[in-house]
C-alpha positions, 0 to 999 in steps of 0.5 A, a space after each residue: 389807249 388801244 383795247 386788248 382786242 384791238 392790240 391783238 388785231 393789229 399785231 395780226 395784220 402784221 404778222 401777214 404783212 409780206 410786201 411794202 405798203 405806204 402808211 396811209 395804205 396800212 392805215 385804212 387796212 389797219 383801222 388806224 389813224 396817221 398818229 395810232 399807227 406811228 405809235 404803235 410802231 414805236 411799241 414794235 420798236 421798244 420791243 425790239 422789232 423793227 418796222 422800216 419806214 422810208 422817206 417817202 412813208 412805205 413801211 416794210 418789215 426789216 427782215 422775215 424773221 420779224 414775223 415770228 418776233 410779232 407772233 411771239 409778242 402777240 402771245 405774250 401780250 394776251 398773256 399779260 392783259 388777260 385780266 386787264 379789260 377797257 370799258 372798249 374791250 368790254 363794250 366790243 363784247 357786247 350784243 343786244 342784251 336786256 337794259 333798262 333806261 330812265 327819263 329822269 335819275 331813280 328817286 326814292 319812290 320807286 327804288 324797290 321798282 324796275 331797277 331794283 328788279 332788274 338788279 337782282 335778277 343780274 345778281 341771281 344770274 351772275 351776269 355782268 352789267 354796264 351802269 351809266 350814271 347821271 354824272 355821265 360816268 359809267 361802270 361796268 360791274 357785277 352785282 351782288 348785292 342791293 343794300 341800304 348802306 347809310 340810309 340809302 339803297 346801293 348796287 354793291 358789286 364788282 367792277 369787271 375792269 378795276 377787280 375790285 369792290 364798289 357801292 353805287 346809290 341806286 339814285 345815281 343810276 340813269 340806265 342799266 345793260 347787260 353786257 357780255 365779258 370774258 370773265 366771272 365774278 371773282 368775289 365770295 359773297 363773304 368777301 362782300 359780306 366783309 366790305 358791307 361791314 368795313 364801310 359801316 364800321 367806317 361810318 359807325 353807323 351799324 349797332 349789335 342788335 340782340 333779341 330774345 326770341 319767345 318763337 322759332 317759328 315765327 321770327 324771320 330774318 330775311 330782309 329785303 336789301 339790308 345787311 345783317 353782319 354776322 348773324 347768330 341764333 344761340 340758347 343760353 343756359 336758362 333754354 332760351 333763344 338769343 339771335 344777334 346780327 350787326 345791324 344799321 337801325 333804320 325805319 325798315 329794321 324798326 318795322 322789322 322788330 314791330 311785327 314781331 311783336 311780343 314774339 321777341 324782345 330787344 335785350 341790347 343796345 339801350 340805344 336801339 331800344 329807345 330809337 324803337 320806342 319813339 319810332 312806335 310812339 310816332 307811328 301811332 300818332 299817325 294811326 290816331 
């Protein structure tokens, strides 16, 4: 398939094309191979204009007018692919930009290292990068979040070529570039809020974690790489504090709670409250 650049360059061409010239001629001229070439005029002629190629492979136009057919067609045909990108049309656009490279896949002991930076400082720039995976498949994307989703730490962003929202586990990253594209990121980050909360409600692995909190100013919200889903601090009628946010229980969101300490007690889920505790017990089995 021919990138939407690559079309237009080629409608181009012919709409100069003035004399006759053998195919293996246009050919060279073109950038085309004998097969590219022969398709692409059968494109012409399904839109109704006419290239004449005689027995002896000269192509000519069939008639001057056709020169504003191919003008008109060329418009039209940018029209209708602006928002449909290649990974070539992408690619063509790209320079010497910023990457990160590594010998072997990401593994869990440097997920928080270069790539994670990396990541977000693409995330806070807004720029769009091309992610080879280790299975050999590449994405083009922007990203916008890094969040640990069912346990493990993933890149959530936006494909430049499909529109539409993906995860990828940063385990699967073999390199990451920066790549130039003419477009901007097209999804809110409520919308990526929405779609971190429709896997896990998928999975079912998130959990309505509600704390009363005893200190304002010592409770911190903030986690890195974790997606806390509709978050809330409201007072009930006694004054007091309550915050909850829809969360997927983990070593680091245990860790989260344990130094906060007795600024915050865990009112719900039961369920939460016990994983807590055995995570604390084991945690000082280590200490002694």
């Amino acid at each position: 398939m021919l990138s939407n650049k690559r079309m237009c360059e080629i409608l181009e061409y012919f709409t100069e094309f003035s004399v006759e010239k053998g195919l293996s001629e246009v050919c060279e001229e073109a950038g085309l191979s004998r097969e590219e070439l022969l398709n692409f005029i059968d494109y012409l002629h399904e839109a109704n204009c006419e290239l004449t190629i005689t027995e002896d492979d000269q192509i000519t136009l069939s008639n001057p007018n056709q020169r504003t057919k191919l003008m008109e067609l060329m418009k039209d045909y940018t029209q209708e692919q602006d928002e449909v990108l290649t990974l070539e049309d992408l690619e063509s656009e790209s320079f010497d930009l910023e990457s990160i490279v590594f010998e072997a896949p990401v593994k869990e002991l440097n997920v928080r290292g270069d790539l994670v930076e990396f990541i977000e400082e693409a995330i806070e720039e807004e720029v769009c990068l091309k992610i080879n995976l280790t299975n050999v498949q590449s994405l083009v994307v922007f990203p916008h979040r890094v969040v640990f989703i069912d346990g493990a730490l993933s890149i959530v962003g936006e494909s430049a070529i499909d529109n539409c929202l993906l995860n990828i586990e940063v385990e699967r990253v073999q390199s990451a570039s920066e790549i130039e594209v003419c477009r901007n990121r097209m999804f809110s980050s409520i919308e990526v809020e929405d779609f971190l909360s429709s896997i896990r409600a998928v999975d079912e692995s998130e959990v309505r974690l509600v704390l009363k909190v005893y200190s304002q100013e010592n409770f911190n919200s903030n986690l890195r790489n974790h997606h806390l889903g509709n978050q809330c601090m409201v007072t009930n009628a006694e004054g007091e504090h309550i915050w909850a946010a829809s969360v997927e229980p983990s070593d680091e969101i245990f860790q989260w709670v344990y130094e906060l300490g007795a600024d915050v007690e865990i009112l719900d889920p039961s369920t939460f409250k016990k994983e807590f505790l055995n995570y604390c017990e084991a945690k000082l089995k280590k200490l002694a």
